[in-house]
C-alpha positions as CSV (number, residue, x, y, z in Angstrom):
1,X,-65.9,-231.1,-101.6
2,X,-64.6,-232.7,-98.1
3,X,-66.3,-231.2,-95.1
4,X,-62.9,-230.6,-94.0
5,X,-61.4,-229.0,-96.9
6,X,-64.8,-226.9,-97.0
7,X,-64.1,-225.7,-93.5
8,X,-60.3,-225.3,-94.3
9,X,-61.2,-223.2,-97.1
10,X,-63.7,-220.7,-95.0
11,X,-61.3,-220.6,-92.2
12,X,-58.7,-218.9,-94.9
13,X,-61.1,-216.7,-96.4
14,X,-62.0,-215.2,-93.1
15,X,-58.2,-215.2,-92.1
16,X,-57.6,-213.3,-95.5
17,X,-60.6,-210.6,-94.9
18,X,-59.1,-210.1,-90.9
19,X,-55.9,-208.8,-92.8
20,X,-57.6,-206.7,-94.9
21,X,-59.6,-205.5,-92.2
22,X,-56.2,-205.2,-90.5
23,X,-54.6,-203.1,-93.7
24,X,-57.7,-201.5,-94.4
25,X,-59.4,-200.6,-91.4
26,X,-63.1,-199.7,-92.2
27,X,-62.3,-195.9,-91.5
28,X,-59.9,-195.7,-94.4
29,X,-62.1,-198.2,-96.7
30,X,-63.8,-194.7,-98.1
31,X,-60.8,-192.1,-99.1
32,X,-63.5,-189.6,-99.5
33,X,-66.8,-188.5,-98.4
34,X,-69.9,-189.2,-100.7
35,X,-71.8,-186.7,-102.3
36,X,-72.9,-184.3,-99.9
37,X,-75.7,-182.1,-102.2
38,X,-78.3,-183.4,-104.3
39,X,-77.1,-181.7,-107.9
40,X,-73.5,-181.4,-106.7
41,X,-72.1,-185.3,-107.3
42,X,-68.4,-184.0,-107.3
43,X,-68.8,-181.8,-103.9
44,X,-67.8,-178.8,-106.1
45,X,-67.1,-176.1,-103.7
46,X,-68.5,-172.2,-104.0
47,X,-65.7,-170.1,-106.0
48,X,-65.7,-166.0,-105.8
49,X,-68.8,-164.1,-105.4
50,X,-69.6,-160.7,-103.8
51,X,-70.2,-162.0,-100.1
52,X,-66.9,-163.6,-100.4
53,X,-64.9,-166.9,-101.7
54,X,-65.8,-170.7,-100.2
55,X,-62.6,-172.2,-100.2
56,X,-60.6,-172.9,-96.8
57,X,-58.9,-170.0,-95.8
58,X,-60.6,-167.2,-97.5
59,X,-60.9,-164.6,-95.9
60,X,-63.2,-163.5,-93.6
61,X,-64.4,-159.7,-92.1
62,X,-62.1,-157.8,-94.5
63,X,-59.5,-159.8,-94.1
64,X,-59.7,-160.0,-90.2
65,X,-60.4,-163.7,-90.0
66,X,-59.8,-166.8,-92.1
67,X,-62.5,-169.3,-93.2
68,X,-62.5,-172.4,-91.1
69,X,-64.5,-174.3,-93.2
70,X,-65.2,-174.8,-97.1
71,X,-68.6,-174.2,-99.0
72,X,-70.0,-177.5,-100.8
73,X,-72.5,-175.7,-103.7
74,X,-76.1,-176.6,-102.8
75,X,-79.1,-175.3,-104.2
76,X,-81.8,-174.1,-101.5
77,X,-84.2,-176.8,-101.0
78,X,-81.8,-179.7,-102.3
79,X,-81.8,-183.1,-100.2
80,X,-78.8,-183.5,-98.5
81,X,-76.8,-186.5,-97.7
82,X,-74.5,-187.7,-94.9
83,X,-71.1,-187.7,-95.8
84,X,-70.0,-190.8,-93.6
85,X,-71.4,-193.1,-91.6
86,X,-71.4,-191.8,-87.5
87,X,-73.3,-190.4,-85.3
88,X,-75.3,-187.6,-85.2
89,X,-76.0,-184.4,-82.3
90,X,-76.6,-180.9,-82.7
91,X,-78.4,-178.8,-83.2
92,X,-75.2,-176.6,-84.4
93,X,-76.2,-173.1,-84.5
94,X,-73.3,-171.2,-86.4
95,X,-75.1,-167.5,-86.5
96,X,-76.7,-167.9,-83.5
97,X,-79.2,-165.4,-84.0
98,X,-82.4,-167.2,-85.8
99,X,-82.3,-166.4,-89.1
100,X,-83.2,-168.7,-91.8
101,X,-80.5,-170.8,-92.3
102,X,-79.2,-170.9,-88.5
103,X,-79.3,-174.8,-88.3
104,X,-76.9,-178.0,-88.6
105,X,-75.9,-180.6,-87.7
106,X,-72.6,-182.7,-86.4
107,X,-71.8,-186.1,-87.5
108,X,-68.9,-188.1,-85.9
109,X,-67.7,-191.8,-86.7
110,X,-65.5,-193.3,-89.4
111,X,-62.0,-191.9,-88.1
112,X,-64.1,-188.0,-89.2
113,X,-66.1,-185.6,-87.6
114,X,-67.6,-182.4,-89.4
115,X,-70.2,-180.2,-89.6
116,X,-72.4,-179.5,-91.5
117,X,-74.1,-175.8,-91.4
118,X,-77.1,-174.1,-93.2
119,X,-78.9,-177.6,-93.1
120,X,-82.3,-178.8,-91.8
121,X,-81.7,-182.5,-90.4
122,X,-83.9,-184.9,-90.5
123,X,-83.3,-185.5,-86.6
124,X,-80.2,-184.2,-84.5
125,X,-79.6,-187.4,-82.4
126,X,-78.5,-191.5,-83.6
127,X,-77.0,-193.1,-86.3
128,X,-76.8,-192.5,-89.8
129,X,-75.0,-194.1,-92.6
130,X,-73.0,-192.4,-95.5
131,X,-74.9,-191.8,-98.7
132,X,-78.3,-191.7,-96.8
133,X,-80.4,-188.7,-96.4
134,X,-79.6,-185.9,-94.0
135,X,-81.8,-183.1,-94.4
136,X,-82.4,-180.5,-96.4
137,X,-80.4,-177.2,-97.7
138,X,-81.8,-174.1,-96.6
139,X,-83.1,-171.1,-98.1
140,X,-79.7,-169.1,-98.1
141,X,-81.0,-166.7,-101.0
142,X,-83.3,-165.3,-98.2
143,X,-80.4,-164.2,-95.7
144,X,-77.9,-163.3,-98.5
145,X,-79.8,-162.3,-101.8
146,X,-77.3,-163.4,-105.1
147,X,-75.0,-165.8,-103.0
148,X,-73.9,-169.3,-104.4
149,X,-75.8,-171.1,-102.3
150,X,-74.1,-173.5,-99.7
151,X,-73.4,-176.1,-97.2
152,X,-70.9,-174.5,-94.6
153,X,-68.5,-177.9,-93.8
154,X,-66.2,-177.8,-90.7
155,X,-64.1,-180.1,-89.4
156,X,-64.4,-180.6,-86.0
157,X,-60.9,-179.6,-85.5
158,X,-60.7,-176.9,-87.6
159,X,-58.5,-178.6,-90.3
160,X,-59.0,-178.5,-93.9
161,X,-61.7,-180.9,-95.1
162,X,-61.1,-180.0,-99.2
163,X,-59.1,-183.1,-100.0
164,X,-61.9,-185.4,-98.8
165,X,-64.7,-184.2,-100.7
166,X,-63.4,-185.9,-104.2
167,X,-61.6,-188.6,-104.8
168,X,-57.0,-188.8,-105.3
169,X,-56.4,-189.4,-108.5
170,X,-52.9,-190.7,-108.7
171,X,-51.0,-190.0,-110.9
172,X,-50.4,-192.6,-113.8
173,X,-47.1,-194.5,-114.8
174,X,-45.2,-192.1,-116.8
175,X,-45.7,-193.4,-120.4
176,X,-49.6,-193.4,-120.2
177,X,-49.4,-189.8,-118.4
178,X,-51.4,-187.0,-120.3
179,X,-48.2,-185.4,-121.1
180,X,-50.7,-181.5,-121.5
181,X,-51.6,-179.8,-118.2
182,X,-55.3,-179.2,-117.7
183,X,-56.4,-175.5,-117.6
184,X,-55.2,-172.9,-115.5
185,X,-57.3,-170.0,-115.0
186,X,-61.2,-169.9,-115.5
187,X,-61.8,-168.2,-118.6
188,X,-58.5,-169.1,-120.3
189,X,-59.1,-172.4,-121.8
190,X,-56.2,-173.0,-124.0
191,X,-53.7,-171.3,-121.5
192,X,-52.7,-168.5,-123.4
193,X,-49.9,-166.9,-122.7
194,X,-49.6,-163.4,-122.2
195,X,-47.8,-161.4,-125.2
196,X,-45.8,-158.6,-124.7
197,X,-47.0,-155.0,-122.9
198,X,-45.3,-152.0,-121.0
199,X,-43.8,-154.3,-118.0
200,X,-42.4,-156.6,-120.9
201,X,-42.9,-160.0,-122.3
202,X,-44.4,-163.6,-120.8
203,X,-43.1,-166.3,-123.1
204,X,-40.3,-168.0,-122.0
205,X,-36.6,-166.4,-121.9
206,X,-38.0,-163.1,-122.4
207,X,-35.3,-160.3,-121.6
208,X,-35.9,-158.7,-117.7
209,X,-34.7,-155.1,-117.4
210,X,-33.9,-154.5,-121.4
211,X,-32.1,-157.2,-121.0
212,X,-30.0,-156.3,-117.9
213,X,-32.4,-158.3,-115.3
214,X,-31.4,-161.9,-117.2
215,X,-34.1,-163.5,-119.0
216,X,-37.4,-164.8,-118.2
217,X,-37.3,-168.3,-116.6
218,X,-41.2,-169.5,-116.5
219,X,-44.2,-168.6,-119.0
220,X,-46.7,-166.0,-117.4
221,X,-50.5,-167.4,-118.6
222,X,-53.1,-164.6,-118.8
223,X,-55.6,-164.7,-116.1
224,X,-58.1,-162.2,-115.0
225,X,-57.5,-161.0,-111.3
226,X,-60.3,-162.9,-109.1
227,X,-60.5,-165.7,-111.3
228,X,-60.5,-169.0,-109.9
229,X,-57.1,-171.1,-110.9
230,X,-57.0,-174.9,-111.3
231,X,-54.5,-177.7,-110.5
232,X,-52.5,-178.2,-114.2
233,X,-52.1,-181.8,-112.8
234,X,-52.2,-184.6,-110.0
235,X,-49.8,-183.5,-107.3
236,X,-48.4,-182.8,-103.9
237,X,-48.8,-179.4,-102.7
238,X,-46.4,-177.0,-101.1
239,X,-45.8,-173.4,-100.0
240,X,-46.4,-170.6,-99.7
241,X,-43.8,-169.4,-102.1
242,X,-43.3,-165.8,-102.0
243,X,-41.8,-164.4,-105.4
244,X,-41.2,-161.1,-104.6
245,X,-40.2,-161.1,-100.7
246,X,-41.9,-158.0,-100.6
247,X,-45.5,-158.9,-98.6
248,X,-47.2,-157.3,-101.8
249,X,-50.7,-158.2,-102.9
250,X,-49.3,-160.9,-105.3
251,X,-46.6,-162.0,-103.4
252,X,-48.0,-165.5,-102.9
253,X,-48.4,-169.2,-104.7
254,X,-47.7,-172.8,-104.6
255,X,-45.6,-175.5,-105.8
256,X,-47.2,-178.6,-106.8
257,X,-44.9,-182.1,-107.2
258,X,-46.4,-185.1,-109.1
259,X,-47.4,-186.8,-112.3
260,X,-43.4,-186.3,-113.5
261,X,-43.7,-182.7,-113.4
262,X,-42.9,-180.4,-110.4
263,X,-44.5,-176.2,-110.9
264,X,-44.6,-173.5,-109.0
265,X,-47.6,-171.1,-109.3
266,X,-46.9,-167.4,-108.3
267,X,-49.4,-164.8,-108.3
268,X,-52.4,-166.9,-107.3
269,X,-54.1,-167.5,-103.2
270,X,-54.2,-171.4,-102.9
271,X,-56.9,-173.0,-101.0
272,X,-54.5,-174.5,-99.1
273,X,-50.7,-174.8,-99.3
274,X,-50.4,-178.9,-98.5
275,X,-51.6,-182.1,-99.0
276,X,-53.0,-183.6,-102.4
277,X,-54.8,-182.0,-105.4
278,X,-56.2,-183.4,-108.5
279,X,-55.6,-182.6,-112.1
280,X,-58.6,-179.8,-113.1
281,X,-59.4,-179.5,-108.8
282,X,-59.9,-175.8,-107.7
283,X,-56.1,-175.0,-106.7
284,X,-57.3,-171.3,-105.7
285,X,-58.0,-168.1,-107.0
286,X,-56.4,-165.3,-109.3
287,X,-54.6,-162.5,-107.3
288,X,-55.1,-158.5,-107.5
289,X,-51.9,-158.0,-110.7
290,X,-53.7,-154.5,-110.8
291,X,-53.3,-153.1,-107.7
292,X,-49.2,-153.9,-108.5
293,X,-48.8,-153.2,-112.1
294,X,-51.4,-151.3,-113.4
295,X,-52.4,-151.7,-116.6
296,X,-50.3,-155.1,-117.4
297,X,-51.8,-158.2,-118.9
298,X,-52.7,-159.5,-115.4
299,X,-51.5,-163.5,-115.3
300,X,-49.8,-166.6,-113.6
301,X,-46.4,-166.7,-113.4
302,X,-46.0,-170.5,-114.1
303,X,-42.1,-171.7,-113.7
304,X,-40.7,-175.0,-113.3
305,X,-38.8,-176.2,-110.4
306,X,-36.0,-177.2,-112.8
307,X,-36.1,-174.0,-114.7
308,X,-37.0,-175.9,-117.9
309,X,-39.4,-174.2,-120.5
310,X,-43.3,-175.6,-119.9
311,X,-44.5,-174.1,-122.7
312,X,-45.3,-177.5,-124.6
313,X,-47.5,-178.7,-121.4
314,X,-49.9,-175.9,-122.2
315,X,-52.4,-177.1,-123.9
316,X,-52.5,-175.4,-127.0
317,X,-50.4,-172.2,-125.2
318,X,-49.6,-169.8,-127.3
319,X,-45.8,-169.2,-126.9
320,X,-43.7,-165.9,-128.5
C-alpha cells in the first residue's frame, strides 16, 4: 500500500475512534459496574431477613428512616473487587464505633462515586481499576449472628445505585419477545393464581360485591406476605400506585412499561419506583395482605394498564 494511502487510512481510523469517543465517552463505555463480590457474579442484592431487607429504601429503625444504600450479598472473607475504575480515599467508617466490620472505602472516577462499607481495602489512597481487587468482606456474622452477609453500597449522593449493578436488558423486537412473564413471587413458580376464599375470587372478571362492585379487572397471583417479588419482564418503572387511597399497609405498587406490555403491581413495596428493571430482577417484596384481610389467600393484584386479561402471560397460571 502507498505511504500516503497508509497514512490516509490511519488518519480516518483515528477520526472514526475520536467520534466514538465523542458518542461514547469512556464513562458511559461500562452501563454497569463489574462484579463487586467474589461468589456473587450478578451483584445479587440481600432480600428479607430478620435484621431487615437490603434493597434501596427499606426501611430502617422501625420504619423511622429509609435505607440509603443497597446490600450486594457477600460472604465473609470473600475478595472483593472495585466496581469502576477511580480513585480511592477513606477510610469510611459507617458505625463509627469499632466493631468488626466498621471499615470502607470510597471510590470516585468514571462519571460514579460510591461506597463501599463492611470492607477491608487493600489501601485507602490512589488509583484502582474496575474488576481488580479491592479488599476483602468482613466478618459480618460476628456483629449480626444469621444475617445475609453484605457489602453496604452508597452512592455518594444518596441516589439509588440498583440499576447499575446488572446489566439493561432491552427489550427484544416484538416477534422474538418471550411472549410468558417470568415469575412473580418467590415461592410461586408457575404464577398461580389465587382460587376463590371468603373475600372472593382472583381470576379474571370475577364478580366484586356479589356482583354489585362490577367484576374483577386484573388476576390476583398468590404470594406469601414478605416474599420477595420479581420484575415479570424488561421495563420502565413508575409509581407509586396506590389502589386503595386509603394509606393501608398494602396500599402500594408499581407500574412497569416495556417489552409490548405495560402492568401494574399492587400489593407489593418496590425497591424503587423509577428507572429500568430487568425481566427476573428483584422488583421488591411481598406486602403484609394479613394485617388487612385476615385469613385471605394473601397475593399480587396484577392488572393491565389497558384492562385486558393477562392471564395467558403467566407462565403456566392457573386461571378459574
Amino acid at each position: 500500500m502507498p505511504a500516503l494511502s497508509l497514512v490516509a487510512l490511519v488518519s480516518l481510523v483515528s477520526t472514526v475512534f475520536a467520534k466514538q469517543l465523542e458518542v461514547h465517552p469512556p464513562q458511559q463505555q461500562h452501563r454497569h459496574w463489574a462484579q463487586i463480590c467474589n461468589g456473587n457474579p450478578t451483584n445479587k442484592i440481600r432480600g428479607c431477613d430478620r435484621y431487615g431487607c437490603g434493597y434501596f429504601g427499606a426501611d430502617r429503625d422501625s420504619g423511622k428512616e429509609k435505607h440509603g444504600g443497597v446490600d450486594v450479598i457477600c460472604a465473609d472473607g470473600a475478595t472483593v473487587y472495585a466496581p469502576f475504575s477511580g480513585q480511592l480515599s477513606g477510610p469510611v467508617r459507617f458505625f463509627h464505633n469499632g466493631n468488626a466490620i466498621d471499615d470502607g472505602v470510597q471510590i470516585r472516577g468514571s462519571g460514579y462515586c460510591v461506597k463501599l462499607v463492611c470492607i477491608h481495602p487493600i489501601r485507602y489512597h490512589g488509583q484502582i481499576r474496575r474488576g481488580q481487587q479491592l479488599g476483602r468482606m468482613l466478618p459480618m456474622q460476628k456483629v449480626f449472628p444469621g444475617i445475609i452477609s453484605h457489602i453496604h453500597v452508597e452512592n455518594c449522593d444518596h441516589s439509588d445505585p440498583t440499576h447499575l449493578l446488572g446489566p439493561v436488558v432491552l427489550p427484544l423486537p416484538l416477534p422474538q419477545q418471550d411472549r410468558q412473564w417470568a415469575t412473580l413471587c418467590s415461592g410461586n413458580p408457575t404464577n398461580e393464581i389465587r382460587g376463590c376464599d371468603k373475600y372472593g375470587c382472583g381470576y379474571y372478571g370475577a364478580p366484586r360485591r356479589n356482583g354489585k362492585g362490577g367484576k374483577h379487572r386484573a388476576v390476583d397471583v398468590i404470594c406469601a406476605d414478605g416474599a420477595t417479588v420479581y420484575a415479570p419482564f424488561s421495563g420502565e418503572l413508575s409509581g407509586p400506585i396506590k389502589f386503595f387511597h386509603n394509606g393501608n399497609a398494602i396500599d402500594d405498587g408499581v407500574q412497569i412499561r416495556g417489552s409490548g406490555f405495560c402492568v401494574k403491581l399492587v400489593c407489593i413495596h418496590p425497591i424503587r419506583y423509577n428507572g429500568r428493571i430487568s425481566k427476573g430482577q428483584v422488583l421488591g417484596r411481598m406486602l403484609p395482605m394479613q394485617r388487612v384481610f385476615p385469613g385471605i389467600v394473601s397475593h399480587i393484584h396484577v392488572e393491565n394498564c389497558d384492562h385486558s386479561d393477562p392471564t395467558s402471560n403467566l407462565e403456566r397460571g392457573k386461571g378459574r
